[in-house]
C-alpha positions as CSV (number, residue, x, y, z in Angstrom):
1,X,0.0,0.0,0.0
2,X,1.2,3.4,-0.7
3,X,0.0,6.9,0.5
4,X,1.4,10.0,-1.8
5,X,0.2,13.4,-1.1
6,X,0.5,16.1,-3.6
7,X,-1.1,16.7,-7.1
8,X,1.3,14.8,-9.1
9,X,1.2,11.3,-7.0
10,X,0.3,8.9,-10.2
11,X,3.7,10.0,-12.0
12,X,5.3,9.8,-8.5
13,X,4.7,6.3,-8.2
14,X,5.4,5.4,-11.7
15,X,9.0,7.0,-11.2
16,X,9.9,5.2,-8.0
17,X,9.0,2.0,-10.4
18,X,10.8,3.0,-12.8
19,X,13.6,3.7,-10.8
20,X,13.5,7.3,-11.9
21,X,14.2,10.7,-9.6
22,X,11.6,11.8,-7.4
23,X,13.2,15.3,-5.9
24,X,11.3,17.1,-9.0
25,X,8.1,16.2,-8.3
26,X,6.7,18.0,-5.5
27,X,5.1,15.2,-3.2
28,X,5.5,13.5,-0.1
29,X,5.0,9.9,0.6
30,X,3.8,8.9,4.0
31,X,3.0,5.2,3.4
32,X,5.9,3.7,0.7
33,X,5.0,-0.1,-0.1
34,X,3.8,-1.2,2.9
35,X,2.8,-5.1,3.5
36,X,1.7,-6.8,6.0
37,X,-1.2,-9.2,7.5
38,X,-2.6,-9.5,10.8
39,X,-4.1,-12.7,12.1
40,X,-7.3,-13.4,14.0
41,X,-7.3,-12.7,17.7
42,X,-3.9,-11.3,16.7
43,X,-2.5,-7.4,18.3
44,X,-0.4,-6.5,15.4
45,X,1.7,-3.8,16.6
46,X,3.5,-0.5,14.2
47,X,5.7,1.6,16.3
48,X,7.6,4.2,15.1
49,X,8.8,7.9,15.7
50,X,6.8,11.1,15.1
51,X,6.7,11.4,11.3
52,X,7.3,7.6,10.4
53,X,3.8,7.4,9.1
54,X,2.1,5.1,11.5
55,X,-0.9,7.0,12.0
56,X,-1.5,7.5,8.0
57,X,-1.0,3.4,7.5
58,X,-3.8,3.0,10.0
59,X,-6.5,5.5,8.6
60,X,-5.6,4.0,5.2
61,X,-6.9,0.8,6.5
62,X,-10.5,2.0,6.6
63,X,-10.1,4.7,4.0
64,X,-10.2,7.6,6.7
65,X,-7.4,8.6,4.7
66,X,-8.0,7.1,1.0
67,X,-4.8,5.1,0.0
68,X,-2.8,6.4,-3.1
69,X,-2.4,2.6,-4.3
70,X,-2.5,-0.9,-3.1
71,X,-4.8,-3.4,-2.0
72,X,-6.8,-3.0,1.4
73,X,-7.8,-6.6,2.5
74,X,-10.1,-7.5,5.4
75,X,-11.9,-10.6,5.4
76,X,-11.6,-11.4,2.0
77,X,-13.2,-7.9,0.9
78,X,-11.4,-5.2,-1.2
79,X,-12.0,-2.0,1.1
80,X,-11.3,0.0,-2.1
81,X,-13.7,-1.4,-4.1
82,X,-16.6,-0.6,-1.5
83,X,-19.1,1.9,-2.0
84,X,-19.7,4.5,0.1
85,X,-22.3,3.2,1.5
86,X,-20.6,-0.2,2.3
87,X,-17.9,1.4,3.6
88,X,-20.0,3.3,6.1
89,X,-22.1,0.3,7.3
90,X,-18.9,-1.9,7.6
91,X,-17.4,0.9,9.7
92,X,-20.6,1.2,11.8
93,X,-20.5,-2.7,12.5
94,X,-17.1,-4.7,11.7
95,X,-14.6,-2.2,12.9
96,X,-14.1,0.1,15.1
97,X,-11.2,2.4,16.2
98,X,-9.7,4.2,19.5
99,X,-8.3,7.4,19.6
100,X,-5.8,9.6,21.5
101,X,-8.8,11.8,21.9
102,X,-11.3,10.7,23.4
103,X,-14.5,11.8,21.2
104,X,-16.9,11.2,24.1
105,X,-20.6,13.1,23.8
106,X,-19.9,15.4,26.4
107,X,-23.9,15.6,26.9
108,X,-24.8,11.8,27.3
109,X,-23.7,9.8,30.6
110,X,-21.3,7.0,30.5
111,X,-23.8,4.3,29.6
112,X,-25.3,6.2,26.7
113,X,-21.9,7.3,25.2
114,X,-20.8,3.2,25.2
115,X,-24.2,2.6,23.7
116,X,-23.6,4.9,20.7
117,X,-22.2,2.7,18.1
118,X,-25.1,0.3,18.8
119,X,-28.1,3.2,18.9
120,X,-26.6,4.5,15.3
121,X,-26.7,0.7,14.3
122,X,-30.7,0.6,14.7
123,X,-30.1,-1.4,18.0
124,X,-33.4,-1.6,20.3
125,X,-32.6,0.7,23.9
126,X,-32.8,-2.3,25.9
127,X,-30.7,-4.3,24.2
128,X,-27.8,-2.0,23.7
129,X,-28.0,-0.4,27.3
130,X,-27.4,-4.3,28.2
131,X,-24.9,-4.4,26.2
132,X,-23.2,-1.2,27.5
133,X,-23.5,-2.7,30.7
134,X,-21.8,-5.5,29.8
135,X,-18.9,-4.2,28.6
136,X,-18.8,-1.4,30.7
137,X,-18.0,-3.7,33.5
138,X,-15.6,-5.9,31.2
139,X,-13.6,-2.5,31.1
140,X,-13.6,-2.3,34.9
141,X,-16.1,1.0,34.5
142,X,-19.2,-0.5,36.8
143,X,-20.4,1.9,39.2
144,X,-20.3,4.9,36.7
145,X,-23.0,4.6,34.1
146,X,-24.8,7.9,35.0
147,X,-21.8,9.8,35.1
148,X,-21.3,12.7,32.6
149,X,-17.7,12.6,30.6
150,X,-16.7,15.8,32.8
151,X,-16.9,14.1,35.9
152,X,-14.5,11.3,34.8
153,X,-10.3,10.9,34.8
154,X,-8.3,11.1,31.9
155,X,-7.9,7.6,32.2
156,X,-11.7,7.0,32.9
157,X,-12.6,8.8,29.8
158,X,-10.5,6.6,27.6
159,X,-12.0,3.3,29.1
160,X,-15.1,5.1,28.1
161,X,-14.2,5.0,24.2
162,X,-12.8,1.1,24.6
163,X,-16.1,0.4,26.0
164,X,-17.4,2.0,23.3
165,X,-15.3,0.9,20.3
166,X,-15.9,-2.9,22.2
167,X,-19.6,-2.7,22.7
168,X,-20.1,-3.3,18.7
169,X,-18.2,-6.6,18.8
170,X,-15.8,-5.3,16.0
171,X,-14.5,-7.6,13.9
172,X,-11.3,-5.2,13.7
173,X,-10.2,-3.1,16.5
174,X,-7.9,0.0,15.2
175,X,-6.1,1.8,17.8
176,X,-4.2,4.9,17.6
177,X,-1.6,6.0,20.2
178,X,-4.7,5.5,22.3
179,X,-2.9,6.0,25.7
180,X,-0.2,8.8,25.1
181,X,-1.6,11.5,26.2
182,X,-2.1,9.6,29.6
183,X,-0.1,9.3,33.2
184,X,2.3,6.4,33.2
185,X,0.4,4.4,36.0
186,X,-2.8,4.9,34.2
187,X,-1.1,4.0,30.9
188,X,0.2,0.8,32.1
189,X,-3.1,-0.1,34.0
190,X,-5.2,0.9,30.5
191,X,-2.6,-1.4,28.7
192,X,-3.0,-4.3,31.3
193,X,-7.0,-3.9,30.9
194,X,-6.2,-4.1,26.7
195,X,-4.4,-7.3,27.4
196,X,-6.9,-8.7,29.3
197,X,-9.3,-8.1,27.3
198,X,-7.3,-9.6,23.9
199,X,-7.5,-12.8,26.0
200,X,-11.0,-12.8,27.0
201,X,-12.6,-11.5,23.5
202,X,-9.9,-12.6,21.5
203,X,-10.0,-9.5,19.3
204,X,-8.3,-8.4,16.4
205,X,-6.4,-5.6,16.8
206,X,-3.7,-3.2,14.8
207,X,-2.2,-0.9,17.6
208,X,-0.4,2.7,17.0
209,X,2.3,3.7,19.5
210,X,5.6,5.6,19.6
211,X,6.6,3.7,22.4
212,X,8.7,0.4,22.3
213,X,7.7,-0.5,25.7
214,X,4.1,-0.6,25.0
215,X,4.8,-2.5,21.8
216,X,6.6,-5.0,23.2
217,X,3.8,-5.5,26.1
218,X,1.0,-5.5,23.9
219,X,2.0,-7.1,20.7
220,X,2.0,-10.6,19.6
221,X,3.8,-9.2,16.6
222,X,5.3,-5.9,16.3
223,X,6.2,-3.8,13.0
224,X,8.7,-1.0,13.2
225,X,8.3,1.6,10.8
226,X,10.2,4.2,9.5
227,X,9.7,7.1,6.9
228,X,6.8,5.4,5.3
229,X,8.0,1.8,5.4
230,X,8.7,-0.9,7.5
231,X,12.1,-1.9,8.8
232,X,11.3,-5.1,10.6
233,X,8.1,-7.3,11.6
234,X,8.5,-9.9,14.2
235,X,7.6,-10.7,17.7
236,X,8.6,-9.0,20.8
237,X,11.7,-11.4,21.3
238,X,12.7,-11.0,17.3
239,X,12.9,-7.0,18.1
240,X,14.9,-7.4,21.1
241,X,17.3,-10.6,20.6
242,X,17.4,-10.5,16.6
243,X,17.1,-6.5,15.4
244,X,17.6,-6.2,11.8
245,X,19.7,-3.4,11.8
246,X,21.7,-0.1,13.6
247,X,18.1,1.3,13.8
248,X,16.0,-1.4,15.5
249,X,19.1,-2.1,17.4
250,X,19.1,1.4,19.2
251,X,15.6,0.8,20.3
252,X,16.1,-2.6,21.5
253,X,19.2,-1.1,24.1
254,X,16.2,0.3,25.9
255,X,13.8,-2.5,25.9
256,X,13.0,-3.8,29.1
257,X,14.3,-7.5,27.9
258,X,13.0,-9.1,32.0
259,X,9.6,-8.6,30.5
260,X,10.1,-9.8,26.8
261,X,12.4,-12.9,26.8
262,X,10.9,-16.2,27.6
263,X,11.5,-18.9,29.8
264,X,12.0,-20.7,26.7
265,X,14.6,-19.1,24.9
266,X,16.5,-18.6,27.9
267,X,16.7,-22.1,28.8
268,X,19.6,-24.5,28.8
269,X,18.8,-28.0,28.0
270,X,18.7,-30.6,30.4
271,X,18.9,-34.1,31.1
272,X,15.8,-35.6,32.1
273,X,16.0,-39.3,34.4
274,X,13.4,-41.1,36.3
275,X,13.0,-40.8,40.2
276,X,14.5,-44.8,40.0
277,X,17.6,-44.5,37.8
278,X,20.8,-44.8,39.6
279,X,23.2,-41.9,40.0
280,X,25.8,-43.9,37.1
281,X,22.8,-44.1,34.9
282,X,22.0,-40.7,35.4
283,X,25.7,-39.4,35.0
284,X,26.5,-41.4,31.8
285,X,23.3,-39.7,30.4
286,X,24.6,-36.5,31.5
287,X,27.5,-36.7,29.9
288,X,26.1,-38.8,26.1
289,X,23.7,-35.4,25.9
290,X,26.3,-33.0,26.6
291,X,23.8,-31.5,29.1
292,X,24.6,-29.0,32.0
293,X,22.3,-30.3,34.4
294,X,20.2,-33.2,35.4
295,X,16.1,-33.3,35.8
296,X,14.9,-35.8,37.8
297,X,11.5,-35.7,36.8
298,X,8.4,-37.1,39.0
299,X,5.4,-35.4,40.6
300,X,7.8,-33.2,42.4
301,X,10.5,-32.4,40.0
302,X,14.0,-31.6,41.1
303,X,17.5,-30.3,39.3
304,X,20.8,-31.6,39.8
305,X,23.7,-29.5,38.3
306,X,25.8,-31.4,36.4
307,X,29.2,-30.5,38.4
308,X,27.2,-31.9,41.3
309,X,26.2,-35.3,39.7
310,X,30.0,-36.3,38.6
311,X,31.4,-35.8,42.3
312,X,28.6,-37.2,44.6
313,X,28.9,-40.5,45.5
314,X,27.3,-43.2,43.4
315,X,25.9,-45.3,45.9
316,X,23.3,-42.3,47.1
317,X,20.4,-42.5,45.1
318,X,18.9,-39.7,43.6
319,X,16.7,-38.5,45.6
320,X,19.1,-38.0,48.6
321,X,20.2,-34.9,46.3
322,X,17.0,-32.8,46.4
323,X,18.0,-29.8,48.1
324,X,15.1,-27.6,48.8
325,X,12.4,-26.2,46.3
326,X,12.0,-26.2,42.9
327,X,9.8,-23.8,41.2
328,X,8.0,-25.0,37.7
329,X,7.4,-22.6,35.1
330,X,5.7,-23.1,31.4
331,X,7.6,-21.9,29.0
332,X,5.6,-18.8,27.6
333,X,6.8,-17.1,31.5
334,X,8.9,-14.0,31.2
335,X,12.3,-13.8,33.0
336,X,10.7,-11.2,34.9
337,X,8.7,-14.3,36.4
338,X,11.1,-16.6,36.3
339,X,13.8,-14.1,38.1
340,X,11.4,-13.5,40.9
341,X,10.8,-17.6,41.2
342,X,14.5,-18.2,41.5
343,X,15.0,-15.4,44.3
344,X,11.8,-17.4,45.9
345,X,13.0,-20.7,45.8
346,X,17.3,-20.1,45.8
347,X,17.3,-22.5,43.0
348,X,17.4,-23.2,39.3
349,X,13.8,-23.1,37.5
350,X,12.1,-25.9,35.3
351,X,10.4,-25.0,32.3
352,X,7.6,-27.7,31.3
353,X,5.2,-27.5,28.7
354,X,1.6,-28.3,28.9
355,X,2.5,-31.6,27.7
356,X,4.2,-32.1,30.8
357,X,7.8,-32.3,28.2
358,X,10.7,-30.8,30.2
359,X,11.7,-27.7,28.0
360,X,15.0,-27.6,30.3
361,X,16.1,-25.0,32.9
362,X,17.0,-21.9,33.9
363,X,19.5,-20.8,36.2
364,X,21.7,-17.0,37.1
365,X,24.2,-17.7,34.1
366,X,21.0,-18.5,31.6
367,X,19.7,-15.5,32.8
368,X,22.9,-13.3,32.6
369,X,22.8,-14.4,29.0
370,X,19.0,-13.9,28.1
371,X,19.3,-10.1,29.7
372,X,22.4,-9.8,27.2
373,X,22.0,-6.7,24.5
374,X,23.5,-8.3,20.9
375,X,25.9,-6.2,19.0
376,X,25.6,-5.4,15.0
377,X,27.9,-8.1,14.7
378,X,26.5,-11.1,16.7
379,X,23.0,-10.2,15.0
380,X,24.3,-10.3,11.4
381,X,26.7,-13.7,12.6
């Protein structure tokens, strides 16, 4: 998708494809050649700085800012190839979008400005005050229904227009920098509540921030754009472990990497032996998997390190070398999780899938190395 402003954008786009010069022609292009897909009950992320063109891809999306070229494809339907008409109706009922601004009716209470999107779409009163209700208290707004927008928080107010935006059932949520011009505690609480709610609604979402923290909390995938196009696409843990390039790279210094990196790419593999094996058994294992450290896996799973294992004495048996707690993660946990596990328990931590399959573990030097910041060089290596 491209967005070209100025009056000679058709020859501006046939130059670029050409491979011509572009300085002569006065136009500026906010949205070069973008593509991407979003999944359902997927929060696609686009951060980017002031200027990167962020908020321009997102209005292109549902033609609040008509694209210069490209295709606009949500559920199968070409968006530029609706009628104006269609397009209106499929705003009023399949998508629905949050702004930095709130927008609320500054003469309807709470319930009735939630209600909105559902009175416009010919919805009965009791059946969209119901509704409103509902999803009032899904945003953690019960109590103030009959309050007027003046009477609420900054933070308030913007639950206010997710209850709104939510009470539709959208099939596409579009959010833009919606908590910026928010206080830092509020922000992170509002992004919690959007989190928890991505879980309980499983709602499709593409989200517009500046801010790499709140991409890397809210996104399943993130995009980082710059001057109209985008530099990388990935998950949280691509941005911060793998960044493309110098660019990424300088945001990913500054990511808080405790909260982003997983229990399961931070741990080393283990050895995993039943409660009854012998302490040879175990250690001739240990040593034919190259491992580090040894599971002993049961209803009460332990870890023996493997410097341990090679000096004890072989007539113990296993369980005489359980010493104290062992905490049991899944691998999906942050090392923010993990980290405060470890300072619980004074030990290593085992990551185990659903499946109950040992993943391995997790001990100070696996975390020392998942905190680690890559250089240019060990990316591109």
């Amino acid at each position: 998708m491209w967005k070209v402003y100025g009056s000679q954008a058709s020859r501006y786009l046939e130059a670029v494809r050409a491979g011509e010069d572009t300085d002569r022609l006065e136009c500026t292009s906010a949205v070069q050649g973008v593509s991407f897909d979003v999944e359902p009950g997927e929060t696609f992320v686009v951060m980017g700085l002031s200027g990167s063109g962020k908020s321009t891809l997102v209005r292109c999306l549902t033609r609040l800012v008509e694209p210069t070229d490209g295709v606009v494809d949500i559920d199968g339907v070409d968006v530029r190839a609706m009628t104006r008409r269609q397009l209106s109706d499929t705003r009023r009922k399949d998508w629905a979008m949050v702004f930095q601004h709130f927008g609320l009716l500054p003469h309807r209470r709470v319930l009735q400005n939630v209600a909105y999107g559902l009175e416009v779409g010919g919805v009965g009163r009791r059946e969209r005050e119901s509704k409103a209700r509902e999803v009032i208290e899904l945003v953690g707004l019960r109590g103030v229904e009959n309050k007027y927008p003046h009477e609420l928080s900054g933070g308030m107010k913007q639950r206010v227009g997710l209850a709104r935006a939510l009470a539709v059932d959208p099939r596409l949520l579009l959010l833009d920098e919606p908590f910026s011009a928010l206080d830092p505690l509020i922000r992170t609480d509002l992004q919690d509540q959007l989190l928890r709610l991505a879980k309980i609604v499983k709602q499709t979402s593409v989200f517009i921030t500046h801010d790499l923290a709140e991409a890397l909390k809210v996104g399943d995938r993130i995009a980082i754009m710059r001057d109209g196009q985008f530099v990388q696409v990935g998950t949280p843990e691509d941005i911060v472990l793998r960044p493309k390039d110098d660019y990424v790279r300088r945001f990913a210094l500054d990511a808080p990497r405790a909260k982003v990196v997983t229990a399961r790419t931070a741990a080393t593999r283990a050895t995993v032996v039943g409660a009854t094996e012998t302490i040879d058994e175990a250690r001739a294992q240990l040593v034919a998997e190259g491992s580090t450290s040894v599971v002993v896996h049961g209803s009460t799973p332990f870890v023996i390190s493997g410097e341990r294992l090679r000096h004890v004495d072989t007539g113990r048996s296993l369980q005489d070398l359980r010493d104290g707690q062992f905490a049991v993660v899944s691998p999906d946990a942050k090392l923010w999780d993990v980290m405060s596990q470890m300072t619980s328990t004074g030990n290593a931590v085992i990551v185990r899938d659903d499946d109950g399959v040992i993943v391995g573990t997790v001990d100070a030097t696996a975390v020392v190395m998942g905190l680690g910041v890559p250089t240019a060089d060990e990316n591109a290596a």
